[in-house]
N, C-alpha and C positions, 0 to 999 in steps of 0.2 A: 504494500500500500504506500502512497504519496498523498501528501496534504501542502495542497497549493495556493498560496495566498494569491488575491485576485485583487487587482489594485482599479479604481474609479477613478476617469480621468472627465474633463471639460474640456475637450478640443485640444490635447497634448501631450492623445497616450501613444502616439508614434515615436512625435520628440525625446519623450522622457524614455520610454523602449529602446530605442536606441541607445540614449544615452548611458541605461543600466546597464545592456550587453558590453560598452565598452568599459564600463568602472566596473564590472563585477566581474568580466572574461566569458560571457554568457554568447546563446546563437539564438539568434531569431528565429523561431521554427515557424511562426503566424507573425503574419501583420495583414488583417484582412478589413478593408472598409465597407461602408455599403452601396460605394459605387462598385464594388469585387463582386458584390453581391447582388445584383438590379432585382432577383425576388424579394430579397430584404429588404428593398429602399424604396416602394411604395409609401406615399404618404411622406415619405424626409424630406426637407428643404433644398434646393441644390447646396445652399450653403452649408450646408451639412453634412453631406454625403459620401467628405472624406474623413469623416470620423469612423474612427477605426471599431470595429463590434467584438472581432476576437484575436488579440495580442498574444505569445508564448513566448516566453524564450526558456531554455533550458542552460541551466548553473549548474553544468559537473551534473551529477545524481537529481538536484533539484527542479523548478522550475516555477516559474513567477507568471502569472496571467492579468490581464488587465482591457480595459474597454474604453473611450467613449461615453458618457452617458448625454443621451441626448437631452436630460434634464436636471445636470446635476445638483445636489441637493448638500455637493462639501462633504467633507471627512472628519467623525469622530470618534475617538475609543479602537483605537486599533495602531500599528506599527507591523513591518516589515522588519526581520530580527536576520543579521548576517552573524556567523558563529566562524572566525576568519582564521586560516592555517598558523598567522603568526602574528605577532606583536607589529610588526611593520606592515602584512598588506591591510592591516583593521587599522591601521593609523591612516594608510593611502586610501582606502575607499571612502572614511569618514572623512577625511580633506574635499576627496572627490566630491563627496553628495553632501557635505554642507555649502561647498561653491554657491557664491547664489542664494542660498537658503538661510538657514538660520541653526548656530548652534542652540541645545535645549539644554545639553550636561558635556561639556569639553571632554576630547577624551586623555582619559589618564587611567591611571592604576586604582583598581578597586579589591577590598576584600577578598573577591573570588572572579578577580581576571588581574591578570598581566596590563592590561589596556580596554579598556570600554568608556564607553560615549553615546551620545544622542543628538541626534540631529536632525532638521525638515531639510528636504530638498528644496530646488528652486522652484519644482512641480507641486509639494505642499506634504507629501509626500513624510510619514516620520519614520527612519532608520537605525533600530536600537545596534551599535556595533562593537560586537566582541570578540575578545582574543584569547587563548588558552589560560587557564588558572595556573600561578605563580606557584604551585604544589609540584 
């Protein structure tokens, strides 16, 4: 079994997909809009159309999904948690995706990691990111 976080975008789940595949080393499996899909986009605005419906990419074993909503309604009570090989690439991915955004908890050394931190993306997006425990 796999359990994949599905992330809600407003017109910049292409941008920010991409941009995860390259800060996190991930492959785009899907980037499909509902002009990809003209069954699907009955009733969509043109101005709309290339909003994306079904996003993937795959991280190593994992994999991250995301959409488009054609009414978004914003994001609360939830994060995207990266669990990072070493102390250095969870220092670079957190540099990466707070670019833009906003840090929430700098990262540094905590009780039970080596390095973790919190941070929004410039998509709004929040990134819990951690590194092996100092044990």
């Amino acid at each position: 079994m796999k359990v994949v976080a599905n992330i809600d975008f407003d017109g910049d789940c292409r941008e920010a997909f991409t941009t995860y595949a390259g800060i996190l080393g991930g492959e785009i499996r899907a980037m499909i809009s509902h002009r990809d899909m003209p069954e699907m986009a009955e009733g969509v605005p043109e101005d709309r159309l290339d909003r994306i419906i079904h996003a993937w990419i795959d991280i190593g074993d994992q994999g991250l999904m995301g959409q488009d909503m054609q009414d978004f309604s914003g994001r609360k009570g939830y994060s995207v948690t990266i669990s990072a090989d070493s102390v250095d690439e969870a220092r670079r991915m957190f540099e990466e995706l707070s670019n833009g955004g906003a840090v929430i908890m700098p990262f540094g050394p905590q009780p039970w990691s080596q390095g973790f931190g919190l941070a929004m993306d410039r998509f709004g997006v929040t990134w819990v990111i951690d590194s092996p425990s100092g044990g």
